[in-house]
MDAnalysis code that builds the backbone (N, CA, C; Angstrom):
import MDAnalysis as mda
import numpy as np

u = mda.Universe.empty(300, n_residues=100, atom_resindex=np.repeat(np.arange(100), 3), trajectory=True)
u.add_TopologyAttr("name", ["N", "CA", "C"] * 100)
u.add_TopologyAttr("resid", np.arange(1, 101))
u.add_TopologyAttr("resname", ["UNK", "UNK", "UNK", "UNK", "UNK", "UNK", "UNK", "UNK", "UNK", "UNK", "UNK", "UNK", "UNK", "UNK", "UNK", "UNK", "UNK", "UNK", "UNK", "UNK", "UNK", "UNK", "UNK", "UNK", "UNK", "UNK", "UNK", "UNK", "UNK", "UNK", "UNK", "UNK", "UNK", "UNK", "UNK", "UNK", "UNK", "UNK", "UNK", "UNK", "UNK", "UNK", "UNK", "UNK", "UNK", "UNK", "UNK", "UNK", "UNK", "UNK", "UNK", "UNK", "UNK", "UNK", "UNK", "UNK", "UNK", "UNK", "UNK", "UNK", "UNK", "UNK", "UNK", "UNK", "UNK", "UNK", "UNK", "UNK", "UNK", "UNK", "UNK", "UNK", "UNK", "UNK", "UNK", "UNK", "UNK", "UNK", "UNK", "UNK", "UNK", "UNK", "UNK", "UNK", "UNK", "UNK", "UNK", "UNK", "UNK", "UNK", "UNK", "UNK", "UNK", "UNK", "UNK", "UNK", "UNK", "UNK", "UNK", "UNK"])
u.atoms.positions = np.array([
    [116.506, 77.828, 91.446],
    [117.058, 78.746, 92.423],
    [115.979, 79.227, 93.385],
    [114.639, 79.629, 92.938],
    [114.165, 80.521, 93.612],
    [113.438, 79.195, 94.917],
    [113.335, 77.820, 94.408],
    [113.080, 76.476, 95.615],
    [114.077, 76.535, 96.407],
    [115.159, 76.614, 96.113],
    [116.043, 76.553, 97.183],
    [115.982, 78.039, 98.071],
    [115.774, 79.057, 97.571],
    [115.389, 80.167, 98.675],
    [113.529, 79.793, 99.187],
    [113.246, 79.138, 98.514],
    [111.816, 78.575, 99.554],
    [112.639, 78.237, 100.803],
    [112.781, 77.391, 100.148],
    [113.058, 76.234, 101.021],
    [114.248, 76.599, 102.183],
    [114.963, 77.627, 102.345],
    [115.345, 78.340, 103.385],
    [114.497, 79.316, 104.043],
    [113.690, 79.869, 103.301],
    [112.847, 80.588, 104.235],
    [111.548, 79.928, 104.973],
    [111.547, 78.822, 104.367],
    [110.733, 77.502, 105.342],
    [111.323, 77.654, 106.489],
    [112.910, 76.861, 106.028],
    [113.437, 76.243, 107.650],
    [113.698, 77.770, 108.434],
    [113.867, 78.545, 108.148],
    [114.081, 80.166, 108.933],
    [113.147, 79.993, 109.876],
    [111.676, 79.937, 109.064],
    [110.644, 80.355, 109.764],
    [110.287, 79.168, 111.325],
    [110.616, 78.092, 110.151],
    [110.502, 77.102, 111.808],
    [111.791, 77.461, 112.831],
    [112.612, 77.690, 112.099],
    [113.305, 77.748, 113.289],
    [112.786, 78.993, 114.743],
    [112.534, 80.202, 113.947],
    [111.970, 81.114, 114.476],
    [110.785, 80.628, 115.146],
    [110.255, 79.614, 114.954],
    [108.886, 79.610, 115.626],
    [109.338, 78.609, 116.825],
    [110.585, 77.748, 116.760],
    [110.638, 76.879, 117.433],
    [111.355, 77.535, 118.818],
    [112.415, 78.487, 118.336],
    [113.210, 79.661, 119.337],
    [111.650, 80.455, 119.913],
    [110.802, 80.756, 119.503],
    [109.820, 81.638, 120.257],
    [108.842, 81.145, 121.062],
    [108.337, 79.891, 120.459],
    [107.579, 78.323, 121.347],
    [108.522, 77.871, 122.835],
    [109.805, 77.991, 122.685],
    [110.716, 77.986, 123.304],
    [110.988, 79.345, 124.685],
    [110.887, 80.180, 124.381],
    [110.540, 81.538, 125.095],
    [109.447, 81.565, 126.165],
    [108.563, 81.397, 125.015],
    [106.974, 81.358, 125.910],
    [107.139, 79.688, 126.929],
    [107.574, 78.746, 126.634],
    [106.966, 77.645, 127.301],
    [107.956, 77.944, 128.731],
    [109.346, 78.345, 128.187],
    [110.148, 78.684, 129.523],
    [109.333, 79.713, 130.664],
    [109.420, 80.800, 129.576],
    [108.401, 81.828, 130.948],
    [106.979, 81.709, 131.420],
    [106.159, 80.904, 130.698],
    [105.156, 80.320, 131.503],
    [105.622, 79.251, 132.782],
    [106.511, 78.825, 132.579],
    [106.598, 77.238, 133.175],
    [107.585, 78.062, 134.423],
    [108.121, 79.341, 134.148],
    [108.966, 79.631, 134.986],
    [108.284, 80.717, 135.970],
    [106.658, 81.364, 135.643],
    [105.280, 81.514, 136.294],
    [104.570, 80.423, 136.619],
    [104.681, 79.039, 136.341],
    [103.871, 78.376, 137.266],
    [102.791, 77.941, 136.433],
    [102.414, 78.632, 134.844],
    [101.135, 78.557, 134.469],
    [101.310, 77.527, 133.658],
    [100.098, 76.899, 133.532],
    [100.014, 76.092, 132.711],
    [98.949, 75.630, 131.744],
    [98.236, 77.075, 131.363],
    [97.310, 77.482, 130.899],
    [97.138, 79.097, 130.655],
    [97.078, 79.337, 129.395],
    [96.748, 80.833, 129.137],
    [96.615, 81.349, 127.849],
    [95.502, 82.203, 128.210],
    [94.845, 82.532, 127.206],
    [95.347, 83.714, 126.761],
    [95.388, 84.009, 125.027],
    [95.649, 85.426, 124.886],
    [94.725, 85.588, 123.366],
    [93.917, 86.001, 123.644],
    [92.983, 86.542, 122.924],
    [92.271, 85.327, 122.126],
    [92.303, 85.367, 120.972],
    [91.949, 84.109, 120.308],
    [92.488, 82.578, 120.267],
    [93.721, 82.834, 120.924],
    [95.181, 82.122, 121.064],
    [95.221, 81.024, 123.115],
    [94.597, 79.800, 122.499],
    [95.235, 79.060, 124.208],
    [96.213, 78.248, 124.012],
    [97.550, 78.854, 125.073],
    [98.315, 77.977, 125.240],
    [98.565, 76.942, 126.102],
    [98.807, 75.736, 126.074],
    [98.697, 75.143, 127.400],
    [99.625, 73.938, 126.950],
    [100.308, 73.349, 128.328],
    [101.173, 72.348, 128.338],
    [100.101, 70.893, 128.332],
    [100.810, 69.851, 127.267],
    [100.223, 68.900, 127.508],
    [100.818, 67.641, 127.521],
    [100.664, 66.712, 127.914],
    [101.708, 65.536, 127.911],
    [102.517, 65.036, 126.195],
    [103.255, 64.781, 126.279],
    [103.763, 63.622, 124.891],
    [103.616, 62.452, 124.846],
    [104.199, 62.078, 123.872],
    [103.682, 60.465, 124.203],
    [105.085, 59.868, 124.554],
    [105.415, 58.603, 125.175],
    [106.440, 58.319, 125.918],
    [107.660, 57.737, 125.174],
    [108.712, 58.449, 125.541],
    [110.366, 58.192, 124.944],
    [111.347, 57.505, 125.678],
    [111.534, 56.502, 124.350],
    [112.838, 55.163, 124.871],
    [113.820, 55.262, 124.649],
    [114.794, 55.224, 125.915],
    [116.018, 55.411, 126.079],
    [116.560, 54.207, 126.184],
    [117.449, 53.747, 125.327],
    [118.199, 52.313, 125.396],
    [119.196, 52.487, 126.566],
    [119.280, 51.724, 127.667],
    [119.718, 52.008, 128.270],
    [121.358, 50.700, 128.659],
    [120.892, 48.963, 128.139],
    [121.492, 48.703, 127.933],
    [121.533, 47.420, 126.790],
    [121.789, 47.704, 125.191],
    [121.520, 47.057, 124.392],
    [121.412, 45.522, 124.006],
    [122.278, 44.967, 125.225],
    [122.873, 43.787, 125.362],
    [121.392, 42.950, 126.103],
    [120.856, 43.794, 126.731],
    [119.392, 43.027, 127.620],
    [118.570, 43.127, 127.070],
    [118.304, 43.577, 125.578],
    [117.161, 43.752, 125.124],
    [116.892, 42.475, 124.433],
    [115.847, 41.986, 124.877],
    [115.447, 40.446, 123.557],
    [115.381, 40.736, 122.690],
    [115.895, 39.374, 121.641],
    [116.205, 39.679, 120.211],
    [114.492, 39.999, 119.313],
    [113.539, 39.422, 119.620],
    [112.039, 40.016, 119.479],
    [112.026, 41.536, 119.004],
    [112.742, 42.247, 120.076],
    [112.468, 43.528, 119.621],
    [113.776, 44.665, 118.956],
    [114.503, 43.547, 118.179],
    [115.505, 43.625, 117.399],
    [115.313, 43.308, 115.867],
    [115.691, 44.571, 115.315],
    [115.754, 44.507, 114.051],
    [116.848, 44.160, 112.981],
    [117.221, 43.824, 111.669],
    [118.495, 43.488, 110.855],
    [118.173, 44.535, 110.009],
    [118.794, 44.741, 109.448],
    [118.958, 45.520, 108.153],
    [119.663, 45.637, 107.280],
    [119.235, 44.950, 106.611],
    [120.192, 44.572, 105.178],
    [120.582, 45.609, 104.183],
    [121.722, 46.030, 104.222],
    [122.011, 46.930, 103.319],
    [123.027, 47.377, 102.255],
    [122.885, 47.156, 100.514],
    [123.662, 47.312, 99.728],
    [125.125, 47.827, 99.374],
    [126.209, 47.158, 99.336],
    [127.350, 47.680, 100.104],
    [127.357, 48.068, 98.486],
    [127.506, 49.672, 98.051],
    [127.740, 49.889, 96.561],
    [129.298, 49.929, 96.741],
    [130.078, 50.161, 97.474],
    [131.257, 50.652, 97.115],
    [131.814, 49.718, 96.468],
    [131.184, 48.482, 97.044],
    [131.962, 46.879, 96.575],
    [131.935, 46.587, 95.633],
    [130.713, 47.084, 95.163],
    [130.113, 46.614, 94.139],
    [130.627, 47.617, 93.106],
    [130.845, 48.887, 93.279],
    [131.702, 49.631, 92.602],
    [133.391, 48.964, 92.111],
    [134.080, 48.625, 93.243],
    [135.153, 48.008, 93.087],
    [134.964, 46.899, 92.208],
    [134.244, 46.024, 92.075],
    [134.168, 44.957, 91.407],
    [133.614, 45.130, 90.144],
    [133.312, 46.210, 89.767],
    [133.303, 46.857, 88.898],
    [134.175, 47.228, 88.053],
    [135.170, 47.687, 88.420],
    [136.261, 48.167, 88.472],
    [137.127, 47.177, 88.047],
    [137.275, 45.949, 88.829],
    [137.840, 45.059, 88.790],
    [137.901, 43.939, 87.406],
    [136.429, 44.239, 86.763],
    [136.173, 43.789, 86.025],
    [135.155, 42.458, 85.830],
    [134.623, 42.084, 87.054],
    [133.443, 41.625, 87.632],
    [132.249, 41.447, 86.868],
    [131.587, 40.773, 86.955],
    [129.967, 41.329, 86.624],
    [129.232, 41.319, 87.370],
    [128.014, 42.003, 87.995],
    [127.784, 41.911, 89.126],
    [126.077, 41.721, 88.698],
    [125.283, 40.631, 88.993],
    [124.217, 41.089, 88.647],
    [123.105, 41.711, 89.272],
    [121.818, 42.254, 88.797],
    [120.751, 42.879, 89.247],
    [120.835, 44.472, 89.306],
    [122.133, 44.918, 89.072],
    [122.543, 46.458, 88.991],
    [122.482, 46.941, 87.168],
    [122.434, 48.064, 87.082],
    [122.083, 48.585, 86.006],
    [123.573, 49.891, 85.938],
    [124.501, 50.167, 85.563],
    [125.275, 51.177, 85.361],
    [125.136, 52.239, 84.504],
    [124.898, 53.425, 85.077],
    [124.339, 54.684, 84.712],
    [125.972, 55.690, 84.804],
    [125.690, 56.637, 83.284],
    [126.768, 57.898, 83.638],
    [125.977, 59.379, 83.438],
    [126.605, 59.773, 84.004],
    [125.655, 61.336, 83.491],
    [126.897, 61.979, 83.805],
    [126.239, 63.538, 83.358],
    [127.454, 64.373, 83.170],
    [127.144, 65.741, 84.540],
    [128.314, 66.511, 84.737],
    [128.572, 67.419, 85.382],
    [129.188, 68.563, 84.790],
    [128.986, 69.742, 85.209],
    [129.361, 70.772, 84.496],
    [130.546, 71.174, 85.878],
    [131.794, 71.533, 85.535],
    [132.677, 71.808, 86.420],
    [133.432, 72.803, 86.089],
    [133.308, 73.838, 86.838],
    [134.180, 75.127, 86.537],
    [135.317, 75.546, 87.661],
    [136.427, 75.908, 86.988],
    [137.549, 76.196, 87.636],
    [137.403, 77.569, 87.371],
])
């Protein structure tokens, strides 16, 4: 219990820092500055590094196209089910505590 209240007062705090990073970069940027100092503290705007926008998927060479192969369990559930054997899988049960 008490990780999971970490672990909200983590994301609180970023969020709070990200809403206040947010504040300051508007009202500097909306003064013009782009540099400033406050005591021990410099803030200053600096570039990122550059972001790709797919713009149309169909023109992109296959080079810089990826596959991704990925385990369809449901099927493999069904066939399960079905009475199948499926190999390389391992079938696990565990329990749940459920209160009405």
């Amino acid at each position: 219990m008490s990780e999971k209240i970490g672990a909200l007062w983590a994301r609180q705090a970023k969020n709070g820092t990200r809403y206040f990073t947010g504040i300051i970069a508007a009202n500097m940027a909306g003064l013009g500055l782009r540099e400033l100092r406050a005591g021990i503290f410099k803030l200053k705007f600096q570039p990122t590094p550059p972001a790709i926008s797919i713009i149309d998927e169909a023109a992109i060479p296959e080079q810089y196209r990826k596959v991704k192969i990925e385990i369809d369990r449901l099927a493999i559930r069904d066939a399960l089910k079905a009475g199948e054997e499926v190999p390389g899988i391992e079938v696990q049960r565990g329990e749940a505590l459920v209160i009405r």
